[in-house]
C-alpha positions in Angstrom: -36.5 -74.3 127.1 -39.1 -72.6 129.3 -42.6 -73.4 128.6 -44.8 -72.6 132.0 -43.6 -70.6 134.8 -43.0 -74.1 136.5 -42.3 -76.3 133.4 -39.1 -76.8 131.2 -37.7 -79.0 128.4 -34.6 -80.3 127.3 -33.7 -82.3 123.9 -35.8 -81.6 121.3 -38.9 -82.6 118.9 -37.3 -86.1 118.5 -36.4 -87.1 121.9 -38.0 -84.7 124.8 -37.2 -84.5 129.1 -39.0 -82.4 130.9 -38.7 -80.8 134.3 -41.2 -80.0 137.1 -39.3 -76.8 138.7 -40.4 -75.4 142.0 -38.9 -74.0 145.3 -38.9 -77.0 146.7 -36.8 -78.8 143.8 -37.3 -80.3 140.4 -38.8 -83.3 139.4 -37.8 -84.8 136.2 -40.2 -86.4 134.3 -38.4 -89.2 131.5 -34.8 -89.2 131.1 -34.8 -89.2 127.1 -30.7 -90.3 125.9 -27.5 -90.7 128.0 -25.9 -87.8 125.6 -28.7 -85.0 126.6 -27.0 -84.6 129.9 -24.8 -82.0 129.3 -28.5 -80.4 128.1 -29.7 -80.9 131.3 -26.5 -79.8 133.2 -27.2 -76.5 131.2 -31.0 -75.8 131.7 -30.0 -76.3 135.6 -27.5 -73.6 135.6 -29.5 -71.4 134.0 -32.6 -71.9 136.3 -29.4 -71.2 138.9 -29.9 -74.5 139.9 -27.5 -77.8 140.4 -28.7 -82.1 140.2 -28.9 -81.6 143.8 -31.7 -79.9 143.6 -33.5 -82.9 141.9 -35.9 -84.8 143.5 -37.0 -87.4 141.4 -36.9 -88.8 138.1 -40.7 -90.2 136.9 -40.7 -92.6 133.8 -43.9 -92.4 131.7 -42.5 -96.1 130.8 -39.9 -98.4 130.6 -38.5 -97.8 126.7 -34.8 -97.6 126.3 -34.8 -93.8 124.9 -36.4 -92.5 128.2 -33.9 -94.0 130.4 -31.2 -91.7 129.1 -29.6 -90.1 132.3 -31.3 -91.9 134.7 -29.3 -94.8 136.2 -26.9 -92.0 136.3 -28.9 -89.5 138.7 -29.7 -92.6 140.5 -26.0 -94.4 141.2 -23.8 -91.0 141.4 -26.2 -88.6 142.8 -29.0 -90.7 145.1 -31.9 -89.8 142.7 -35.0 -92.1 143.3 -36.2 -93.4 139.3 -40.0 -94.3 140.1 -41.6 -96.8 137.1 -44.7 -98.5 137.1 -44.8 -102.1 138.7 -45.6 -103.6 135.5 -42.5 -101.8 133.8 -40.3 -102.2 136.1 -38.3 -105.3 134.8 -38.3 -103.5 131.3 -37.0 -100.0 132.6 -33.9 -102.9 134.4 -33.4 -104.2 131.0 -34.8 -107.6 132.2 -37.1 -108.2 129.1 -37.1 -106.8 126.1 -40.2 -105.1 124.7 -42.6 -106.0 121.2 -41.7 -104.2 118.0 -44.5 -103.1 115.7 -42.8 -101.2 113.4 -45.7 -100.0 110.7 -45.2 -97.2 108.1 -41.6 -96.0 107.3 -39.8 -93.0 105.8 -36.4 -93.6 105.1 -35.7 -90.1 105.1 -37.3 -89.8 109.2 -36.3 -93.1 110.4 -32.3 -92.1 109.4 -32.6 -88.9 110.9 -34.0 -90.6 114.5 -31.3 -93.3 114.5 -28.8 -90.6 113.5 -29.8 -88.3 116.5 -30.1 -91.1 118.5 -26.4 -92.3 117.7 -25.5 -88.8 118.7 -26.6 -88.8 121.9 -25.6 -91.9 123.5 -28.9 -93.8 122.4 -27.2 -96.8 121.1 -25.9 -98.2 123.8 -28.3 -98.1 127.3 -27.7 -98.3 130.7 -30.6 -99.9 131.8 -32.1 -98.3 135.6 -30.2 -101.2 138.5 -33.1 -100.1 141.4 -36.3 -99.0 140.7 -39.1 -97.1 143.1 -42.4 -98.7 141.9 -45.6 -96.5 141.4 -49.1 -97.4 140.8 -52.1 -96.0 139.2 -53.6 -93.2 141.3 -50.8 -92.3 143.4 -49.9 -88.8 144.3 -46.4 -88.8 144.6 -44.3 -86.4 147.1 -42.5 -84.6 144.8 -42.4 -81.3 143.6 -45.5 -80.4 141.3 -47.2 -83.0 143.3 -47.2 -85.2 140.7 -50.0 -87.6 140.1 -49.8 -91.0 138.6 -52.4 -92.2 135.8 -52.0 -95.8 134.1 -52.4 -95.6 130.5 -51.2 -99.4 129.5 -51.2 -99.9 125.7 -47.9 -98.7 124.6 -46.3 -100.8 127.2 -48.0 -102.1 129.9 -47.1 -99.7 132.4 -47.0 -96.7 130.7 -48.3 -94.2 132.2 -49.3 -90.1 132.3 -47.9 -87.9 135.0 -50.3 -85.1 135.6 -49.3 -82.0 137.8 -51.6 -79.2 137.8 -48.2 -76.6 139.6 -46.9 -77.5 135.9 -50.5 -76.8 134.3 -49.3 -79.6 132.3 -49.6 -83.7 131.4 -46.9 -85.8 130.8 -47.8 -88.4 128.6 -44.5 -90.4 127.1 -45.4 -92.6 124.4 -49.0 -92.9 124.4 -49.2 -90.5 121.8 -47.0 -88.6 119.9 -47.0 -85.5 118.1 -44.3 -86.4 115.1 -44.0 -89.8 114.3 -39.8 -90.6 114.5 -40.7 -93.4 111.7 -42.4 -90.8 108.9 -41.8 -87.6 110.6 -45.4 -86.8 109.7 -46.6 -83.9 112.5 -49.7 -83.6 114.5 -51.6 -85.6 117.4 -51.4 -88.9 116.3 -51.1 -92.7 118.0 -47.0 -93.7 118.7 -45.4 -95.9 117.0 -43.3 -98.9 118.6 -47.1 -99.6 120.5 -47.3 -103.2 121.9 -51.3 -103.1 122.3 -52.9 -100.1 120.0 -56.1 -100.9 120.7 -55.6 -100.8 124.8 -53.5 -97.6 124.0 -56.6 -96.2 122.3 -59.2 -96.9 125.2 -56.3 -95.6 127.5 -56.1 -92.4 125.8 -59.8 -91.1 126.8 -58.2 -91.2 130.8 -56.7 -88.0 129.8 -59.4 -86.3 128.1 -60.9 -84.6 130.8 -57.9 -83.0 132.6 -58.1 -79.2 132.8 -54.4 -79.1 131.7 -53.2 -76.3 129.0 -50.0 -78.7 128.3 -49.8 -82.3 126.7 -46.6 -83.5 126.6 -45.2 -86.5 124.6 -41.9 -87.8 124.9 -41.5 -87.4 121.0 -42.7 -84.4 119.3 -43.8 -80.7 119.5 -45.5 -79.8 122.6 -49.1 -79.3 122.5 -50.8 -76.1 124.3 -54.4 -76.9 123.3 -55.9 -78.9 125.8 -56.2 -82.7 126.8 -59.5 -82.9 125.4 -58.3 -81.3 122.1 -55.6 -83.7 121.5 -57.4 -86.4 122.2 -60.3 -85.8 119.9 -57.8 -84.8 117.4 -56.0 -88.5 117.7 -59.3 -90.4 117.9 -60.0 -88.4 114.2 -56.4 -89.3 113.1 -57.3 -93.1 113.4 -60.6 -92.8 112.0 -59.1 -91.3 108.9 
């Protein structure tokens, strides 16, 4: 799916990928569930374009349904996965991260864990070798990619901002349709180890001049960091 000149997804609103796409390759940014593959196979071919061609694979954090593909691209084709330090032993399956479950639908929930079962989610091949990345870097990859910790959710989530892609990648530290009530709109993620450190993370993303927020569960949002961030900060008010 072709949202920017530069910027594609694959999946869908319940588990998202997204790809950086320039002449000098792709960058991937999450790596959503093991089944989407195929879905990624596709997009390549019809961008006339083959896994060799990716660069990189960027993990907004270390969560089992953004690993996906990953170890895959990494062991069979050479692809470097690049985590944050501090989720590094979670993205290798090393420990196991906090549940907070919170407000339930039945109806939603089913329809995740059904998806999910689909598409390879419930069994994970955790990432063997990781490329750390910290807060601040500027990675050398296509879209120039820049690194900016938002801990909270885990503590090394983080978004990926790349102004080729006009566009921030922000994983789970926000979401845009809950996979536990299916409610829609900017609101904070579930499965959140710290939500008050995700909260005072958010506002690090508030003054990008981006036109695309990107979570890695959800409809993507064309209205502006600042927008969604207000519109998130309202949410928990309420």
């Amino acid at each position: 799916m072709k949202l920017g000149p530069q910027l594609h997804r694959i999946g869908n609103d319940i588990v998202a990928v997204y790809l950086i796409v320039t002449d000098d390759g792709i960058t991937v940014i999450d790596a959503g569930l093991s089944g989407q593959w195929p879905e990624l196979i596709s997009e390549l071919d019809s961008l006339g374009r083959s896994v060799s061609d990716i660069r990189g694979v960027i993990l907004t954090h270390g969560d089992t349904d953004h690993l996906g593909f990953a170890e895959r691209l990494r062991r069979d084709h050479g692809v470097p996965v690049l985590v944050h330090t501090a989720d590094a032993a979670r993205a290798r399956g090393e420990i196991k991260p906090k549940t907070s479950w919170g407000k339930i639908k039945v109806g939603a929930l089913a329809r995740f864990f059904w998806y999910a079962s689909r598409k390879g989610g419930l069994k994970t091949t955790y990432v063997s070798e990781v490329t750390t990345i910290e807060d601040g870097q500027v990675l050398d990859l296509p879209g120039a990619p820049r690194i900016i910790g938002l801990p909270g959710h885990s503590p090394g989530s983080v978004a990926i901002h790349s102004a080729a892609a006009d566009a921030v990648f922000v994983g789970d530290a926000l979401t845009t349709r809950s996979v536990l009530t299916g409610e829609n709109g900017p609101q904070p993620a579930p499965f959140t180890d710290d939500p008050a450190q995700a909260a005072v993370s958010l506002a690090r993303i508030a003054d990008l001049d981006v036109t695309w927020v990107l979570p890695g569960h959800g409809a993507p949002w064309n209205g502006g960091a600042a927008a969604i961030v207000r519109r998130i900060e309202e949410f928990r008010a309420a």
